[in-house]
N, C-alpha and C positions, 0 to 999 in steps of 0.2 A: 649469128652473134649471140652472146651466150650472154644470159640475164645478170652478171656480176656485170659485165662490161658494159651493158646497156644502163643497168643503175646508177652505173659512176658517171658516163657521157649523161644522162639527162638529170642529176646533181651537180655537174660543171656547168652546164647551159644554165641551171633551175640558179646557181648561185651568181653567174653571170647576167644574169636580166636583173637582179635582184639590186632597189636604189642604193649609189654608194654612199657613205656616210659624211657628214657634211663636215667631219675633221678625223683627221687621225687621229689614234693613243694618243690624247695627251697628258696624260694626267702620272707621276711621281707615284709612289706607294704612301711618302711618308711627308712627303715635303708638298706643300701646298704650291698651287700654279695660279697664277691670274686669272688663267681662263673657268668660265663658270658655266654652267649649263644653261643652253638656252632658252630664251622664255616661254615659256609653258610648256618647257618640256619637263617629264620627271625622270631622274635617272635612280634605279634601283639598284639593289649590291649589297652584297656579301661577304664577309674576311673574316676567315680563320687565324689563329695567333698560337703558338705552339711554340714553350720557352725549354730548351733544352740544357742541360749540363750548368755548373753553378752549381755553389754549395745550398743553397736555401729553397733551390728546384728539383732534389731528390727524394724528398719528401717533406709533406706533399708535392705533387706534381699541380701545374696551373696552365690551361690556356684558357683565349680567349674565342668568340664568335661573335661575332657583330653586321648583325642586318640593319639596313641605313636607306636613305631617299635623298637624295638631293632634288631642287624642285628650282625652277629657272623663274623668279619673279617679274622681272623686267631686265632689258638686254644691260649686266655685269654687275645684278643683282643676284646673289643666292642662297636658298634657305638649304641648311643639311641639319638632321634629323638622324640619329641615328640610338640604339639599344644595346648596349651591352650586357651580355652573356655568358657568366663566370663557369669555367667547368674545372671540379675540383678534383683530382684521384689521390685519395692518402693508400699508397703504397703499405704501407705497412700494416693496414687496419682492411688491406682489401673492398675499400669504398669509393664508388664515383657520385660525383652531390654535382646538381648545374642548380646557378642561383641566379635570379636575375639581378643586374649591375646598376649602373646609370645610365641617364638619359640624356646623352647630351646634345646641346642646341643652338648652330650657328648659323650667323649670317655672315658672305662675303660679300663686297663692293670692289669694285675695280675701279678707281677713279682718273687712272691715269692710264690709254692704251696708244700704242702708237704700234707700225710695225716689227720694229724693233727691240721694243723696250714699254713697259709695264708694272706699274703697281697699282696695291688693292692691299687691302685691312681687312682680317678675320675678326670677329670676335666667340666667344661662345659660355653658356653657361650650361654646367653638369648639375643634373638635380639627380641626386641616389633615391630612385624609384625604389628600389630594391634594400635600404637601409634594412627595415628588422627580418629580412634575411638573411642578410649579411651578418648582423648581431647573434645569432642563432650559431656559428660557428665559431669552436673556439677561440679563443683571445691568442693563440701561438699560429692559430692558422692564420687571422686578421692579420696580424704582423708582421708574415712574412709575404703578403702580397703590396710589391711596390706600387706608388702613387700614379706611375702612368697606368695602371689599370683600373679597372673599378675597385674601389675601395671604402664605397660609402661616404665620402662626402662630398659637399657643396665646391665644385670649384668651379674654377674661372679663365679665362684664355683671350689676350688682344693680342694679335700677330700682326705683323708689316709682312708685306708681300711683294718681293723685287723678280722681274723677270728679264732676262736679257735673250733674245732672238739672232745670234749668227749670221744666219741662212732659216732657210725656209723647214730646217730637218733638224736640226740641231738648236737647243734651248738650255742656258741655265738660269734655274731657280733657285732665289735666298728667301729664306725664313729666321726672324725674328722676331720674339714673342715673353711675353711677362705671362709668368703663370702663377695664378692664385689659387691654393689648397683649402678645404677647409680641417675640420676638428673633428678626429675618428674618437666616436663615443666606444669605449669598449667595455662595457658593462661596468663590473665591479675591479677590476684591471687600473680604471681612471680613465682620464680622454687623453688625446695625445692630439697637440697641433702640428702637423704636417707640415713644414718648409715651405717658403715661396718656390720657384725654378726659373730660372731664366732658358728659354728654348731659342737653339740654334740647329736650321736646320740647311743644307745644300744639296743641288742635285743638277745633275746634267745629262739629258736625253737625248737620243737620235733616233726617229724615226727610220726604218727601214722597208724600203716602199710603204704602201699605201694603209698596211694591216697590221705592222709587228713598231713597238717601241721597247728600245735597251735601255736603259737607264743605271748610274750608280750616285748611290747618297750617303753623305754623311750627315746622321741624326745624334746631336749633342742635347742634353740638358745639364745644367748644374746649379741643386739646391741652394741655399742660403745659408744650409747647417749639414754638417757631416753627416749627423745622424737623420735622417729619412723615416724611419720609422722605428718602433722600438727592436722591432729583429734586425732591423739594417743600422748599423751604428758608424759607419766610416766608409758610407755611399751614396760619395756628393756630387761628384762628377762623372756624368757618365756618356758614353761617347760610340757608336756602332758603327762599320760602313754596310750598305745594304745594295749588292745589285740585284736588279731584278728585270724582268721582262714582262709586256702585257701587248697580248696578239687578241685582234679583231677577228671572229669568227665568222659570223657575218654581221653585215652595217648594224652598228649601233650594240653589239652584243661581245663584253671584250673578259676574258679574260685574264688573270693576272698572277704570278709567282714573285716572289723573294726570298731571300735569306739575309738574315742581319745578323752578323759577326760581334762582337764586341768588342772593341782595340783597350778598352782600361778597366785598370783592375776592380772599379767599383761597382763598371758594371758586370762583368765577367763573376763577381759572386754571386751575381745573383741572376743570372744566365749567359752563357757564354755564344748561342745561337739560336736567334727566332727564324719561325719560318714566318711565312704569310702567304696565304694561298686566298684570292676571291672571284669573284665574277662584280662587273657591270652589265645594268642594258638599260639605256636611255630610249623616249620615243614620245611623241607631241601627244599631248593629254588631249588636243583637239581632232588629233587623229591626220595631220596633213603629212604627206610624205618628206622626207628632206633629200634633198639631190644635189 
């Protein structure tokens, strides 16, 4: 037997003993789920954000990165934690600059689970750790980075969280949520208050055996006022469908791509397709196995 062959038979076995995870994919890209991590376990992860085409993403260029913790307080309590990571490339000046973003910081509850059917309440506050960073670049650059990314200020998030369960494979998720901005100080430019947002989001999964989740989502928001920022002036509703996929590699370690299109012309100026690429990996801070 020849050493490739034998490598792969005792990596089938080696993945085969190995405990299985105590739920499949579940979890949206973009649109939050009921379910929460469970207690004392931490789950770790990573997402890339990479805004393509649009007029106000050809220069500069903007994505994001974002390392995060979710931490399972008590069973359909959860704390998420997560850093944002602005990375800039001004094309025309041959410069890449990464700054650091905000910090944002939420709790979920689930107050209502049954088999079928589920809700829970997000809330979250963004603190711009990264503020006179962010200040340090020009006043044309600030402006043209939209409000769902880091942008420097104080904002805010209370979401309702509706799930509905099928079958045992198949799940859609509603999202509903008030989003509070705050006030981009932009030197000697003036400050600019940032719009409220009303966020609307949907998504419906289907597990596919025991390791792969399909999913597609439609993720809306819409401002309060046309103008969104001072480079965006007539980008108030905006709307993307995002399918995507997230396969479990092995237990507990998943995973995850998208693409998010944009269906309206507000958002389409200001990018016309995200990618999203990450990984998770959950695992009990006490160290007990799950099975």
């Amino acid at each position: 037997m020849s050493p490739l062959k034998l490598s792969l038979i005792l990596l089938t076995v080696s993945l085969s003993v190995l405990p299985r995870a105590e739920a499949k994919p579940f979890r949206a890209m973009v649109t939050r789920t009921t379910f929460t991590t469970g207690p004392q376990h931490l789950e770790l992860g990573l997402r890339y954000q990479g805004f393509f085409g649009g007029d106000g993403l050809n220069s500069p260029g903007y994505s994001q990165l974002t390392p995060g913790v979710r931490f399972g307080i008590v069973e359909r309590l959860e704390l998420n934690l997560h850093l944002d990571l602005m990375l800039i490339h001004q094309r025309n000046a041959g410069q890449f600059a990464v700054y650091v973003g905000d910090l944002p910081i939420g709790l979920q509850f689930t107050f209502l689970n049954t088999p079928v059917f589920s809700l829970g309440v997000y809330g979250r506050l963004t603190i711009p750790v990264g503020t006179s960073l962010f200040q340090r670049l020009a006043v044309e650059l600030q402006d043209r980075i939209p409000p769902s990314l880091s942008d420097g200020t104080w904002d805010a998030e209370g979401t309702l969280i509706a799930e509905v369960r099928p079958s045992q494979d198949f799940t859609l998720m509603a999202n509903v949520g008030y989003l509070f901005h705050g006030v981009r100080q932009r030197g000697g430019a003036g400050a600019f208050d940032v719009p409220d947002a009303i966020l609307y989001n949907f998504a419906a999964t289907l597990n596919v055996g025991q390791r792969v989740l399909l999913g597609v989502e439609l993720a809306g928001r819409s401002y309060f006022d046309q103008v969104i920022t001072p480079a965006w002036t007539n980008n108030q509703h905006q709307l993307e469908v995002i399918p995507h996929a997230r396969f479990e590699v092995v237990p507990n370690f998943v995973l995850e791509a998208a693409l998010g299109i944009g269906l309206t012309r507000d958002l389409g100026e200001i990018y016309r397709v995200r990618l999203l690429l990450g990984f998770t990996y959950e695992f009990d801070i006490l160290g007990r196995r799950r099975g």
